[in-house]
C-alpha positions as CSV (number, residue, x, y, z in Angstrom):
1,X,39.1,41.8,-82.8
2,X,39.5,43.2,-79.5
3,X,41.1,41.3,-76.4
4,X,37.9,41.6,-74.8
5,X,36.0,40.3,-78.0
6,X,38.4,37.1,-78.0
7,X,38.1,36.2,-74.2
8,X,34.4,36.3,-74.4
9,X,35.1,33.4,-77.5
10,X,31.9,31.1,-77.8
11,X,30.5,31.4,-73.8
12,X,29.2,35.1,-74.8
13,X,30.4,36.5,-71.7
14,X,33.8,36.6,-70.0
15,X,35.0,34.1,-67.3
16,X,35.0,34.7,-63.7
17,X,38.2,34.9,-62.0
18,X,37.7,31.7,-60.3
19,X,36.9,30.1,-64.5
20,X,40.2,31.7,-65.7
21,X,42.1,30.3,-62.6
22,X,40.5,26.5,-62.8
23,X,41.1,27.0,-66.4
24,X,44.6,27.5,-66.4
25,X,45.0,24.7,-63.2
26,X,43.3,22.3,-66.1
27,X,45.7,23.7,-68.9
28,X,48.3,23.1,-66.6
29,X,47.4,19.6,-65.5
30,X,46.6,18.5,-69.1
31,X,50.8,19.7,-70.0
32,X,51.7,17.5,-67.5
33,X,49.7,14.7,-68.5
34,X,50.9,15.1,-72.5
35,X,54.4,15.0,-71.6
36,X,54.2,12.1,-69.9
37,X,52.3,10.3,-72.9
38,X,48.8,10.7,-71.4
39,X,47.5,12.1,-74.7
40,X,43.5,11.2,-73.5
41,X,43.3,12.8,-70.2
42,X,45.7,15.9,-71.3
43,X,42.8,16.3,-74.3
44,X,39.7,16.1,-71.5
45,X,41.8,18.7,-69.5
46,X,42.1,20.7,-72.2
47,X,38.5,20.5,-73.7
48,X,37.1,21.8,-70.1
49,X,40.0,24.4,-69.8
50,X,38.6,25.9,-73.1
51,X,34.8,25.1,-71.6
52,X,35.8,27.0,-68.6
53,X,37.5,30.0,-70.1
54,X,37.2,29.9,-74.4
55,X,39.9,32.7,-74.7
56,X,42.8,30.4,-72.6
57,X,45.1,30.2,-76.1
58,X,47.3,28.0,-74.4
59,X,44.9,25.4,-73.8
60,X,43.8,25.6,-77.6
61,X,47.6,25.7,-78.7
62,X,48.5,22.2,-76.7
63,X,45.3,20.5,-78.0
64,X,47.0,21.3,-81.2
65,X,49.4,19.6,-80.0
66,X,47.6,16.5,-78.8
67,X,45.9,16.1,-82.2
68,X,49.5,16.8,-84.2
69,X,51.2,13.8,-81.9
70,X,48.3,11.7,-83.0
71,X,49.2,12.5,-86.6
72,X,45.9,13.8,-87.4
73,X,47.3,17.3,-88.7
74,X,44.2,18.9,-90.2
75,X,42.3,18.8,-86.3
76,X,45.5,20.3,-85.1
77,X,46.0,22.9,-87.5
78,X,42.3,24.3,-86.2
79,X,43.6,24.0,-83.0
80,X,46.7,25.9,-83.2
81,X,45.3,28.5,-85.8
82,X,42.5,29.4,-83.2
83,X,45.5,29.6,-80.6
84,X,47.4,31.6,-82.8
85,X,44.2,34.0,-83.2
86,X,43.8,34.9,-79.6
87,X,47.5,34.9,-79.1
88,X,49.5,36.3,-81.8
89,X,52.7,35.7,-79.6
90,X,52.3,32.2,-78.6
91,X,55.1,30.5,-78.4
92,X,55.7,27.2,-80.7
93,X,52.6,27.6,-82.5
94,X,54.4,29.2,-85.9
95,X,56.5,26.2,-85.5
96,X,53.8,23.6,-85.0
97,X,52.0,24.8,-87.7
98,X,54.6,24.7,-90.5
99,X,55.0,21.1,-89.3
100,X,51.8,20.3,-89.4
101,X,50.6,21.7,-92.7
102,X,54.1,19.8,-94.3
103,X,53.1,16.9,-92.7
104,X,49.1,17.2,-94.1
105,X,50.6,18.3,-97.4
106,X,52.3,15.0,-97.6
107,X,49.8,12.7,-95.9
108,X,47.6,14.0,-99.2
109,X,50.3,13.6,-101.6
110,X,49.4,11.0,-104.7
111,X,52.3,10.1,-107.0
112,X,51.7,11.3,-110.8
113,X,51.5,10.0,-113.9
114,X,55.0,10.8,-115.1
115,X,56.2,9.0,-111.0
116,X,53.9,6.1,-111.6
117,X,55.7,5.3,-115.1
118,X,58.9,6.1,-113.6
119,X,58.3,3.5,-110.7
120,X,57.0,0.8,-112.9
121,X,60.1,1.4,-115.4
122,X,61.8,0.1,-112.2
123,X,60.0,-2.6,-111.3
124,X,58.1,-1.0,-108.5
125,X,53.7,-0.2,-108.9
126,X,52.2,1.8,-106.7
127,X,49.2,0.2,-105.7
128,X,47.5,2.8,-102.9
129,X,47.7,5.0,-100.3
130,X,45.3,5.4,-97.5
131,X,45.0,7.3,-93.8
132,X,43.0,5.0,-91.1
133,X,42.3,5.9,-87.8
134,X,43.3,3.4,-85.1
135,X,43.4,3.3,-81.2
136,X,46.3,4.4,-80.0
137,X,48.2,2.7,-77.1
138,X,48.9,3.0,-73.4
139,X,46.9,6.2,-73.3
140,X,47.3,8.0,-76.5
141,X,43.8,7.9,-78.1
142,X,42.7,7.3,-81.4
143,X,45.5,7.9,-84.2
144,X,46.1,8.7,-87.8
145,X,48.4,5.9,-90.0
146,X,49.1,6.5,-93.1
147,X,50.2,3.9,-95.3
148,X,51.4,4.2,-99.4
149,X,51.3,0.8,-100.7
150,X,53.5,-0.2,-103.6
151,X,54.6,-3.8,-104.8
152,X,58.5,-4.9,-106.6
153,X,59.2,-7.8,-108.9
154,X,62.2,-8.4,-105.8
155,X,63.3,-7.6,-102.5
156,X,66.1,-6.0,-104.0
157,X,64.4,-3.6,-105.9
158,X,62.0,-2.5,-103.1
159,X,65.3,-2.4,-100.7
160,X,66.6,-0.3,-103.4
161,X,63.6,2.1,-104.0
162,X,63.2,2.7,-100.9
163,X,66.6,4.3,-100.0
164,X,66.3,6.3,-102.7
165,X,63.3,7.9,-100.9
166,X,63.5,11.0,-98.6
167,X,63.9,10.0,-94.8
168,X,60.0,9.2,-93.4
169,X,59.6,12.3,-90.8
170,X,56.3,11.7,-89.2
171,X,55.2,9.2,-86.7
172,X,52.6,6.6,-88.0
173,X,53.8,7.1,-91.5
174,X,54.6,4.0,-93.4
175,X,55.8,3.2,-97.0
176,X,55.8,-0.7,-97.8
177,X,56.5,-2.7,-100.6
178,X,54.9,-6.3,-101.3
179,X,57.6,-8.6,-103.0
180,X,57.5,-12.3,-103.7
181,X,59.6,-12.7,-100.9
182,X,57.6,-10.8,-98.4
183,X,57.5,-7.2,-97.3
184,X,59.6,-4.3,-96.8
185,X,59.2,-0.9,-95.8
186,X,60.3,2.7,-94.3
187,X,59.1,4.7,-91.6
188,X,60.4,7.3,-89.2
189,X,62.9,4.4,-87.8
190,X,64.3,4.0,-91.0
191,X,64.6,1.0,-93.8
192,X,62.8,-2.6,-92.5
């Protein structure tokens, strides 16, 4: 597709000067705003920034980004793939999208048969896992937690399985374990 063809994108005719510059004043504003944890009005900016001018990859590329701090990985993979599409040479977007299809992998993940035996041979059951979307605070808009649900015949033994367990990389990503005693868990902080 020709450069052309992508900066016409959905409006069916290319911006006007003054579109591409408010456009890039928006995409500009709405980086400001997500690095200082404004996730909501950085998205708004970004959403008319793409209104204004639908060919402005960088404006797709940090909605990506928006959506991938929210933990909702599949809306920011469409972000940043569309990015990627009308800029081949964007920077972080490779990146951001090896994360974010890991993360989605995982986030989709179900143990097995053969892991649910294993676990139970322990003491551990794995009862579910689930992804719920929540308001996010202080600004952050709505956000995807993910939860895998397991219960142990003791404390120790859900202390124990979950060290064995790779290190939780993902904000909003939490692995708890019900025991007569009360709960434990692991996220990105570590063991609780």
């Amino acid at each position: 597709m020709s450069f052309v063809k992508r900066l016409i994108g959905q409006a069916g005719r290319l911006p006007t000067q003054r579109e591409s510059e408010e456009a890039a004043s928006l995409d500009k504003r709405g980086a400001e705003l997500f690095l200082r944890g404004d996730l909501l009005e950085a998205e708004k900016l970004f959403l008319r920034a793409i209104q204004l001018n639908p060919g402005l990859a960088t404006a797709h590329g940090n909605l990506g980004h928006v959506f991938q701090t929210r933990a909702m990985f599949r809306t920011a993979i469409d972000w940043l793939e569309k990015a990627r599409s009308l800029d081949p040479q964007i920077e972080g977007i490779p990146e951001a999208l090896d994360f974010c299809r890991k993360a989605a992998r995982q986030k989709d993940r179900q143990p097995g048969p053969d892991e649910i035996t294993r676990l139970r041979e322990s003491g551990i059951t794995f009862t579910r896992k689930y992804t719920e979307t929540r308001p996010g605070a202080g600004g952050i808009g709505p956000v995807e937690f993910t939860y895998e649900k397991y219960e142990a015949s003791s404390a120790q033994r859900a202390v124990e399985f979950l060290k064995r367990l790779d290190p939780v990389t993902q904000n909003y990503y939490y692995i708890e374990v019900k025991t007569p005693e009360g709960w434990a868990g692991r996220d990105i902080d570590g063991t609780y």
